[in-house]
C-alpha positions, 0 to 999 in steps of 0.5 A: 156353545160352551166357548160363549157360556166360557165368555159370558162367565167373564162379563160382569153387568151393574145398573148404575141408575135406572127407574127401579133405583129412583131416577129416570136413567138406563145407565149401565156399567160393563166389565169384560176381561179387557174392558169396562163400558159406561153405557147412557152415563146421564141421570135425571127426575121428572120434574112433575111426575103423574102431577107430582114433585119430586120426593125428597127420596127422589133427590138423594137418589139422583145425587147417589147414582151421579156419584156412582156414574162419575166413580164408574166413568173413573174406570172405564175405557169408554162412555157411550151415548145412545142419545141426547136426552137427559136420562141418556146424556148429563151435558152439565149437572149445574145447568139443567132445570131439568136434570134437578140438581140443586134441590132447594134452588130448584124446588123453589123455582119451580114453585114460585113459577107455579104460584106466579 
């Protein structure tokens, strides 16, 4: 037992983007003696959350946890996937509707499609 508590005091765990921070991710960063890990290095917003755009709040979050992933990615030896889903996984931040990267073109897309 004491051999695995000796080993935890060495494992350090971050949240890099997660509901609580203002975007839909579980992005992780893991730091071991001999590793670092980034864990789902995807971020996203939920175009029309409970009917909703999002905040302005919302945008600046997406933008400070995608540098904290890129500068996380940076250190590590490996960045994992679990899955393709857009809070998982950030194929492009440029391409993606929904990963809402370019605020006001997006917005403004969105919007003239609502109003069309």
């Amino acid at each position: 037992m004491k051999d695995c508590e000796s080993m935890l005091k060495h494992i350090k765990v971050l949240p890099l983007a997660a509901e609580s921070l203002g975007v839909r991710s579980m992005c992780t960063f893991v730091e071991t003696l001999d590793m670092q890990i980034v864990l789902d290095a995807g971020v996203s917003l939920c175009p029309m959350r409970f009917g909703l755009l999002p905040h302005p709040l919302e945008f600046k979050a997406i933008d400070e946890a995608r540098r904290r992933i890129a500068e996380a990615a940076g250190k590590a030896e490996i960045v994992s996937l679990s899955h393709y889903h857009f809070d998982h996984h950030t194929p492009s931040y440029e391409d993606w509707l929904c990963n809402w990267t370019i605020k006001d073109e997006t917005q403004s897309r969105s919007m003239r499609e609502k109003l069309s």
